[in-house]
Steps between C-alpha positions, in 0.01 A plus 500: 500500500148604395468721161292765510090433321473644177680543153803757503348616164189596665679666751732714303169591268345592818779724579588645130083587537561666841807713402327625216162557563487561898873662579492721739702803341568796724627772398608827695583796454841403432450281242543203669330187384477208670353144359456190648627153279460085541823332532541167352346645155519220286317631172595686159842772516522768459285512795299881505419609818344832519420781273731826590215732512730774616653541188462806282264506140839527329821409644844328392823301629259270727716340742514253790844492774484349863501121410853359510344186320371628222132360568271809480452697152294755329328532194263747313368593872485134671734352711564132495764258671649205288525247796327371777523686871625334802321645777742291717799637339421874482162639624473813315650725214609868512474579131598906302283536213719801263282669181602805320227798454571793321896440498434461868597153726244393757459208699320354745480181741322166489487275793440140377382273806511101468176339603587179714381187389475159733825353326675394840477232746524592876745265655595452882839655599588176615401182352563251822349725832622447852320576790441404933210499666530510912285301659191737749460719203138639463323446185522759240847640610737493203851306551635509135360686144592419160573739226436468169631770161252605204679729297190671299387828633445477883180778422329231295374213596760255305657574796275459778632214642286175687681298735286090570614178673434222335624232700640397847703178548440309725171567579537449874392547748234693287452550128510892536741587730629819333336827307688742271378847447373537144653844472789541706622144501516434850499156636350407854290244724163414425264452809604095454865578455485744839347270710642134359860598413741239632859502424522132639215381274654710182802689517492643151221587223493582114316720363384520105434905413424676223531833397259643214440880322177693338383422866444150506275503135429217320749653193789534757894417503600269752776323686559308795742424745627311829469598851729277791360580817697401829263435847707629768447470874447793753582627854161725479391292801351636881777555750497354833379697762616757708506548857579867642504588878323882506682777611854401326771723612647542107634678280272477241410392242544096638502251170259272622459238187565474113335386153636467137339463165713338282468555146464891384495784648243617744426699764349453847221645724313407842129531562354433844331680801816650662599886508653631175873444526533288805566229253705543147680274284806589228568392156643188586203389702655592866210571728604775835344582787454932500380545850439309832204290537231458792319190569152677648475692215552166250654192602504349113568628196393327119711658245436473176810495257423595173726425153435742179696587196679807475141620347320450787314176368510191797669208347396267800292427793591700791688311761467552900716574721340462895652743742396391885637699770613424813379662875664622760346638807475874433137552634385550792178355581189743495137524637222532256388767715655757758202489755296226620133507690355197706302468804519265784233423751566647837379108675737392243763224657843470478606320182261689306524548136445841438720574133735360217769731400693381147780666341660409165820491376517529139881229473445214341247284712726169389731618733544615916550842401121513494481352879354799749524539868243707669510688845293709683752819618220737659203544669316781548360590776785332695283355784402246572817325338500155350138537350579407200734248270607414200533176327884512343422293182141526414446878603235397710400769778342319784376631885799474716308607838225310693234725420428873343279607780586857623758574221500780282259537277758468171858417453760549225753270419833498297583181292810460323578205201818408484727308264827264506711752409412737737231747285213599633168750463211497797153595531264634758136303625274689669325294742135570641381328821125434401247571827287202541171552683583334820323803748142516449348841548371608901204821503618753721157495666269214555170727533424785330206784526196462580466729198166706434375547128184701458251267230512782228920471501572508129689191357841541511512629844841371705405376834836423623887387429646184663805378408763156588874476536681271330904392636578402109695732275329834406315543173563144403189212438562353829492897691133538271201486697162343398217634668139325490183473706450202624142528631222780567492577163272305373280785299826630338442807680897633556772423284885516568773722313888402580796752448756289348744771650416519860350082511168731617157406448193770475133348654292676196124507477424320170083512550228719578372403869185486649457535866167296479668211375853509653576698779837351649779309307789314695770438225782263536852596289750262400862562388710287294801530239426409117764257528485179742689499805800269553534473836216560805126556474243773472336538832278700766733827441406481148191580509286828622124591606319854398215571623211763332202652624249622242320833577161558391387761229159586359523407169274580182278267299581207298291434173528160362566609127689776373298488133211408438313376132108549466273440229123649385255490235440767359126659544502269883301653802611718691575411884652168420804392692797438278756439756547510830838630626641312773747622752623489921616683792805307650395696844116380424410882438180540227582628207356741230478506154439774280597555105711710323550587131080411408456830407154436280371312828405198279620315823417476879665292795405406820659690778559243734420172255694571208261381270521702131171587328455675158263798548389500117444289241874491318543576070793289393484683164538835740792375712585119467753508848502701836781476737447658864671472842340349785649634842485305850522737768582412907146589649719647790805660325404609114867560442533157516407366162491266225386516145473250192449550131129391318453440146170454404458377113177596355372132299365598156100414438348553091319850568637651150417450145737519230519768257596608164841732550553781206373658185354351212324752322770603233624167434411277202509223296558420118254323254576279305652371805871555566693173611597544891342843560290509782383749803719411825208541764625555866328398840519590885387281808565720827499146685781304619665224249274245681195653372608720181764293426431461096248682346292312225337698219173300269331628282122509495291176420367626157602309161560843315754655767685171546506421099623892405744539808747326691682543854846307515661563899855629526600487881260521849383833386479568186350343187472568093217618283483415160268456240411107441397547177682604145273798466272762666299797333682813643303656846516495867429165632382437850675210666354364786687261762543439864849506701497270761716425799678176660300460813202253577260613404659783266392877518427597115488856322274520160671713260324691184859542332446748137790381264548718184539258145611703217708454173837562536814580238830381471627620853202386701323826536132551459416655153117622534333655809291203679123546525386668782335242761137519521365772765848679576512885428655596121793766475278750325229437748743548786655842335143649442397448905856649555409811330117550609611502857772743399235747310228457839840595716579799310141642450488479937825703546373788244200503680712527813740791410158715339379491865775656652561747244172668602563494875834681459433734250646831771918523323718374753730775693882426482528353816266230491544442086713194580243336683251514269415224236559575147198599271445248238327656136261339364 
């Protein structure tokens, strides 16, 4: 035994303290009181426990009744015990505290409750263990558990109880070959002791274990004890197989097999692929058949047998029980498909392969109830008989007659698939006799026409339909037709169109003729199939002649360009040829030629030469393209006609200046000069890009202009003005500078550009009035001319209205008073 760490005078100190100073006293409203004390008190009696604080300021006959042992007292309001408790012995007191008050008895109750101490030692149940182990169980399944007795309070944790092995002997074939739980006590295999137990190598194993309280602390009570434990052997092992023929008549369920666990208790269950309930299995391991079985739905079976305690935990590997099942010949055999198609050649010769029919019988293929027979029952239709046969074994469908030629053109046939025992399914193959090209097509006339087509017939035209027979089937490849032309059409002039339908062929006119050129075409026609023939040759019936005759028609003339693209400098001669528009008459006639759409007559042509002359010098800054139609008219039919576009492009020459584009007059700049303000000057060239291209502005050769001003360019056309210097007085400044253009030699403009300087605030705006430039009219001089020609006006009207005052001085009558002007006073 261990003792416990620590002085009992300490402890009992600790207590006495605990009682006094940190009881917990409850009391309700029945005057109940309830305190808490150490047992084991091993200090000074009479031992006071608590103060009575329920007691009145004045009371007598203090009394104490409910302990038959005379351990509990009172006195002057304290109640004290004159031995130690024994929480062991009795856990708590029911104690009547009596006082009288006023010639009155009361009472009231006091629970004492003994505080546990650690002052027992937990001890197994049994000192010498006995336990058996089976051999196949699974690591961490419990086979035995010790128990152990701590009789301090189980709520503490004096009694929370720690269960350890200390030692296994022998320490074969591993060192650890058992665990215990440290809380419940229960003993099983380690991972080592699972795997390596042998009851051949050791047949029996003890086991050192201890059992401690306060949980396994370092201050704990101990004790230790024995464990025997027995290896047993096992019939957990896989059965033997099982063999089942499907379809068993019954009754069900059919025991089939049987396993046993031997040791505790268990219970059984199977896992597998296999429909719920066709296999079970009982408490004492019998496993039944529920249902019959079929072999072409599953042939094997892997059962898995599984061993658990009555708690559902697995206390072994599952074991496997193999089901195989037996056939017997309850299929019939089947086609993959219910209708065949296959073509055979109609030169085809007798022992032709034409199709492989294969059933399938889903018996077992180990044995002859998967062996098929195969016959050919019908043929449809019936005649000629004996066309056909088919192989008995293989399924092989083969030509029976000599040949195909002049059957019909398809034939169905009934195969049936047969087995030993009599079952049997069939299927139908639909047989087409393929036409081979073995006739060659024959014109049904050798000559056609001769066919007239006038020499203005519009493309497209049909001259005529010819057509071949052909002996091979209709609408197939070898029945098609092939027309061509063999010879004649050399220029590409006709063209031929087949109907796939009728196998007939349209002669088409695929070119515009010409009766000068070609006046008669002799055309030979060929027919052949797409495909190659077989048998025989293409010969003289195969081929055709059509013959056509060309009429002659006046046609209209030809020109040999239908645009045409002139150029002209600008400011040229007039009467200058600038093209000359050539064209012909295919019947030799002359031809005119006139314009149309000149309606400025800048242009003539020649009637009969078709040379093109301008009549006036051209502007390209006026018009820089014309575009006119020449016509060529038959000089013996003008309704026959031809025309053709001209565009004449007018070539730019450097007749214009540039110029200064816009307003300067109210613009300005600042002195002191203003960093990046400048006058944005524009310029116009009315020549082409080639001559006015980019404009360059310079200013004049003179030190003081180029020192006090300053031209920086900005694009092609336009250019800054600034001031070059930090500061000019304020007035109007003449700027002179020349804009020049891009061509060689350049046309220049001299400008005389007035640029206002003047001071300028905060916000860029001029704050005095610039001085007037030298020899331009002042305001007040231009207000006072205003008004003098007003006054001279006004004294010519007076003088004006005076006149005709006098000459009408007779009063106007009412009729006329309308008409007459209005006197003006003077």
């Amino acid at each position: 035994m261990k003792a416990a760490v620590g002085s009992m005078e300490s402890l009992s100190a600790c207590f006495i303290a605990l009682s006094v100073l940190t009881q917990n006293i409850l009391l309700s409203e029945t005057a109940h009181l309830k305190i808490g004390v150490p047992e084991n008190y091993d200090g000074i009696f009479p031992w006071y426990l608590t103060k009575l604080l329920d007691l009145p300021l004045t009371y007598s006959d203090l009394t104490v009744s409910g302990d038959d042992e005379g351990i509990f007292g009172v006195e002057s309001g304290f109640l004290y015990a004159l031995k130690p408790l024994d929480r062991e012995k009795q856990p708590s007191y029911s104690l009547q505290v009596s006082f009288t008050k006023s010639m009155h008895t009361q009472s009231f109750t006091v629970e004492v409750c003994v505080i546990d101490k650690n002052d027992n030692v937990p001890v197994f149940l049994v000192e010498s263990m006995r336990g058996s182990v089976q051999l196949g169980l699974l690591k961490g399944i419990p086979f035995m558990q010790v128990e152990a007795l701590d009789r301090d309070d189980r709520n503490t944790a004096h009694a929370d109880l720690r269960f350890s092995l200390l030692d296994q002997i022998p320490r074969i074939p591993a060192s650890h070959m058992f665990s215990i739980d440290s809380i419940t006590g229960e003993v099983s295999l380690t991972e080592d002791g699972a795997s390596t137990l042998d009851p051949e190598m050791c047949g029996r194993y003890k086991l050192s274990v201890m059992v401690q309280d306060m949980a396994g602390k370092a201050n704990a009570f101990f004790s230790t004890g024995t464990v025997l434990v027995e290896v047993t052997g096992n019939a957990w092992a896989s059965p033997d197989p099982v063999r089942l023929q499907e379809n068993l008549p019954g009754p069900y369920p059919i025991p089939i097999s049987q396993v046993k666990w031997s040791g505790s208790p268990v219970e059984y269950s199977l896992e597998g692929e296999f429909p719920e309930m066709l296999f079970t299995i009982n408490r004492e391991g019998i496993i039944y058949l529920n249902a019959p079985l079929d072999r072409e739905t599953q042939d094997q079976f892997h059962i898995d047998i599984v061993v658990e305690r009555p708690d559902g935990r697995e206390i072994a590997k599952p074991v496997e029980l193999r089901v195989m099942v037996g056939d017997a010949n309850d299929n019939r055999p089947t086609f993959p498909q219910m209708q065949y198609h296959t073509v055979v050649k109609e030169l085809a010769t007798k022992g032709t392969e034409i199709l492989t029919v294969q059933a399938a019988d889903n018996d077992d293929p180990k044995t002859d109830n998967v062996r098929i027979f195969y016959r050919l029952v019908g043929q449809m239709p019936e005649t000629p008989r004996n066309l056909f046969r088919v192989d008995r074994d293989s399924g092989v469908i083969t030509v029976q007659a000599d040949s195909m030629e002049g059957t019909a053109p398809q034939y169905t046939l009934t195969i049936t698939a047969e087995d030993a025992k009599g079952l049997n399914s069939s299927c139908t193959v639909i047989v087409k006799v393929l036409d081979e090209n073995n006739n060659p097509p024959i014109f049904s006339h050798h000559e056609y026409g001769p066919f007239h087509l006038a020499e203005d017939s519009t493309v497209g035209t049909t001259v005529t339909v010819v057509s071949a027979w052909d002996a091979d089937e209709w609408g197939g490849d070898s029945w098609q037709v092939d027309y061509r032309l063999e010879s004649g059409n050399e220029e590409e002039a006709f063209t031929l169109v087949t109907d796939r339908q009728t196998n007939e062929a349209a002669l088409i006119l695929d070119k515009v003729l010409d009766f000068e050129r070609e006046n008669e075409y002799i055309l030979v026609l060929s027919a052949q199939n797409p495909v190659a023939l077989v048998r025989g040759r293409y010969g003289p019936a195969s081929t055709a002649t059509v013959t056509i005759f060309i009429d002659d028609i006046n046609e209209g003339p030809v020109l040999s360009q239908s645009h045409y693209e002139v150029t002209v400098r600008e400011g040229e001669e007039p009467g200058r040829v600038i093209a000359t528009i050539r064209g012909y008459d295919p019947d030799s006639h002359p031809i005119r030629y006139s314009l149309r759409g000149d309606t400025k007559k800048y242009f003539s042509i020649g009637k009969y030469s078709g040379e093109l002359k301008t009549v006036q010098a051209l502007d390209r800054e006026e018009n820089s393209t014309y575009t006119m139609e020449v016509v060529a008219e038959d000089g013996r039919n003008s309704s026959l006609s031809a025309s053709t576009l001209v565009t004449v492009h007018i070539l730019d020459v450097n007749d214009n200046s540039p110029v200064l584009v816009g307003d300067y007059s109210w613009k300005y700049l600042c002195t002191p000069r203003w960093e990046d303000q400048a006058l944005v000057l524009a310029s116009r060239d009315s020549d082409g890009p080639q001559h006015g291209g980019r404009l360059n502005f310079s200013l004049r050769s003179d030190t003081t202009v180029r020192s006090n001003w300053k031209l920086t360019p900005i694009n092609d056309t336009h250019t800054n003005l600034s001031l070059n210097v930090p500061y000019l007085p304020p007035e109007v400044y003449i700027v002179p500078f020349t804009i020049s253009d891009s061509s060689s030699p350049p046309r220049s403009t001299f400008i005389n550009l007035p640029v206002t300087v003047c001071p300028c605030n905060v916000r860029g705006n001029c704050r005095t009035a610039p001085k007037q430039l030298q020899g331009m009219p002042t305001i007040q001089s231009t207000v006072g001319i205003l008004l003098g020609t007003l006054g001279f006006i006004g004294v010519i009207l007076i003088v004006i209205f005076v006149r005709l005052s006098y000459q009408n001085s007779t009063p106007p009558n009412k009729d006329c008073q309308e008409r007459v002007p209005l006197k003006v006073s003077l």
